[in-house]
N, C-alpha and C positions, 0 to 999 in steps of 0.2 A: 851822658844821657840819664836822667830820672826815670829808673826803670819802674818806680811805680806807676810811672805815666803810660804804661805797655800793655796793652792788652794782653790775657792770659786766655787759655780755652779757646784756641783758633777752628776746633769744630763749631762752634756756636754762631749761627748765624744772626747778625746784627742788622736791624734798620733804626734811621736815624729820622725823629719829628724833630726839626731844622726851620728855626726863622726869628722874623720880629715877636716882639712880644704882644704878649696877648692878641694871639692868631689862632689860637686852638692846641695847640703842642699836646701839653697836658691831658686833657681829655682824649684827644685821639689816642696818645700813646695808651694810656690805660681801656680803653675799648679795644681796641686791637689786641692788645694784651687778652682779654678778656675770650674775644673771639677765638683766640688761638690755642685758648687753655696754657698761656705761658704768663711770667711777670715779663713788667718790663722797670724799667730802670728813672726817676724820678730824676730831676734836675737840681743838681745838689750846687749849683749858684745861687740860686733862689733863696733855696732853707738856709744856706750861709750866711747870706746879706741879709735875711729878714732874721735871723739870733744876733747879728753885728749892729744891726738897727734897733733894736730893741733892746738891747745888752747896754750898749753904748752910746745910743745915738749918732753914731758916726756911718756912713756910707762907704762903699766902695774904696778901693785905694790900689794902687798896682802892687802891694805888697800884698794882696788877698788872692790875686789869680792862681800863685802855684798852690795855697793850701785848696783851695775851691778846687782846681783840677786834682789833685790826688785825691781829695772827695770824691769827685764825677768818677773819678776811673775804680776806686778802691769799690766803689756800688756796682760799677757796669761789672767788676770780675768775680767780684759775691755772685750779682745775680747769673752771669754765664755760668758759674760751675755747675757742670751735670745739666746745661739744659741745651735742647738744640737751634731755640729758636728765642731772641728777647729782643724789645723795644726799647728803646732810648730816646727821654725826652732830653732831646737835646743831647751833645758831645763836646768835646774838648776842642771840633772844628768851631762851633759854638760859640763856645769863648775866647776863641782866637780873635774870630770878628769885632764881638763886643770890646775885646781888652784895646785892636787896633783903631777901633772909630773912637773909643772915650781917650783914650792914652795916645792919639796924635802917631798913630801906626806902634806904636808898644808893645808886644809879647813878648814873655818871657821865652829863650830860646827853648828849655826844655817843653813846651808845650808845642811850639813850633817843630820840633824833630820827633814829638811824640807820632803828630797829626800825618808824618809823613810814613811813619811806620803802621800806624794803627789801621785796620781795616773796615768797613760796614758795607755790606751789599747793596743798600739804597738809602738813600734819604729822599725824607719828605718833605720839600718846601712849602709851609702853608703861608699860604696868600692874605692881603691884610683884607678881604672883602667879608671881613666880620668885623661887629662894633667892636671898638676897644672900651675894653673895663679898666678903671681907675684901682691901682693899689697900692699900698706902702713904697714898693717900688718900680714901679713903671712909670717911664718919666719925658716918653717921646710920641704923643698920642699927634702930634702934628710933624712928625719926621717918617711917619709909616714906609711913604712909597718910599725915598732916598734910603730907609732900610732893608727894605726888600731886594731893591735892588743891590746893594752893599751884599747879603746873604746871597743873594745868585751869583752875585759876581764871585763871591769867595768859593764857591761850588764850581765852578766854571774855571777858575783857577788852577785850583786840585785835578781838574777832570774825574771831576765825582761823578756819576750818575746815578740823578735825581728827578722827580716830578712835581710839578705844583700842584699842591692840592688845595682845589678852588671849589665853592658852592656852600650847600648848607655841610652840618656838619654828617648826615649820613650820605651824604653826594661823597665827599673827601673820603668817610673809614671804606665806600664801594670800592673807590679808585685801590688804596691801599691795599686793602682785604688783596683783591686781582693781581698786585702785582707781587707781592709775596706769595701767592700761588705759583709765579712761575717761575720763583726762585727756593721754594721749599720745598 
């Protein structure tokens, strides 16, 4: 097991903004953040693949998933040290998803036994009923619903529990804000 893939700071309570792209992730996490007087944790697939695209011009490849997640995890255990409460846009359940719909069911196994060890109190499934924005890498603005559902189902899998978070986006941080109340 890639014990870097392991979560450190098991006082530190975790919630997970969880889904398709460009659904809000992002923004939510860091408002929530905000609300709570804590950080929270950036999705460090993203900055990867957008330095690999611009460095290289090359995209993705499944030789990118384990650096990408010692990434993701190396930031989520920065930011838990010493705190008791942080946000994660996005997790390493995250890109299990992604690595298994582009890569014809592909994960790399240490991600997979990471995900079975690592913890988060809730996740947020945000829903696609907001416009999608175009960017360097977002690349399935007509595959929305089939990925949403792919992300529930992978929730649903786990026996995660999670909620959708549907509306504008101060309808979505109400629901959140609420239900970290009754886990903080």
């Amino acid at each position: 097991m890639e014990e870097s893939l392991i979560q450190q700071h098991p006082d530190c309570l975790r919630f997970v903004f969880f889904g398709p792209e460009s659904t809000g992730k992002t923004t939510l996490a860091a408002q929530i953040a905000d609300h709570f007087d804590t950080v929270w944790v950036e999705e460090q697939m993203r900055s990867y693949l957008q330095n690999k695209l611009d460095e290289t011009g090359l995209t993705c490849t499944r030789e990118d998933l384990l650096p990408i997640a010692m990434g993701q995890m190396a930031e989520e255990n920065l930011k838990a040290q010493g705190r008791k409460l942080i946000f994660c846009d996005t997790n390493l359940v995250q890109l299990e998803t992604y690595a298994q719909y582009y890569y014809q069911g592909f994960c790399p196994e240490a991600i997979l036994q990471a995900n079975k060890r690592n913890h988060y109190v809730h996740y947020f499934l945000t829903d696609i009923d907001v416009p999608w924005v175009a960017d360097d890498l977002r690349d399935r603005p007509n595959s929305r619903e089939e990925l949403f559902t792919i992300f529930e189902r992978k929730l649903m899998d786990y026996g995660l529990p999670y909620t959708v978070l549907s509306g504008t986006l101060e309808d979505r941080l109400k629901v959140a804000v609420s239900i970290v109340h009754q886990h903080a």
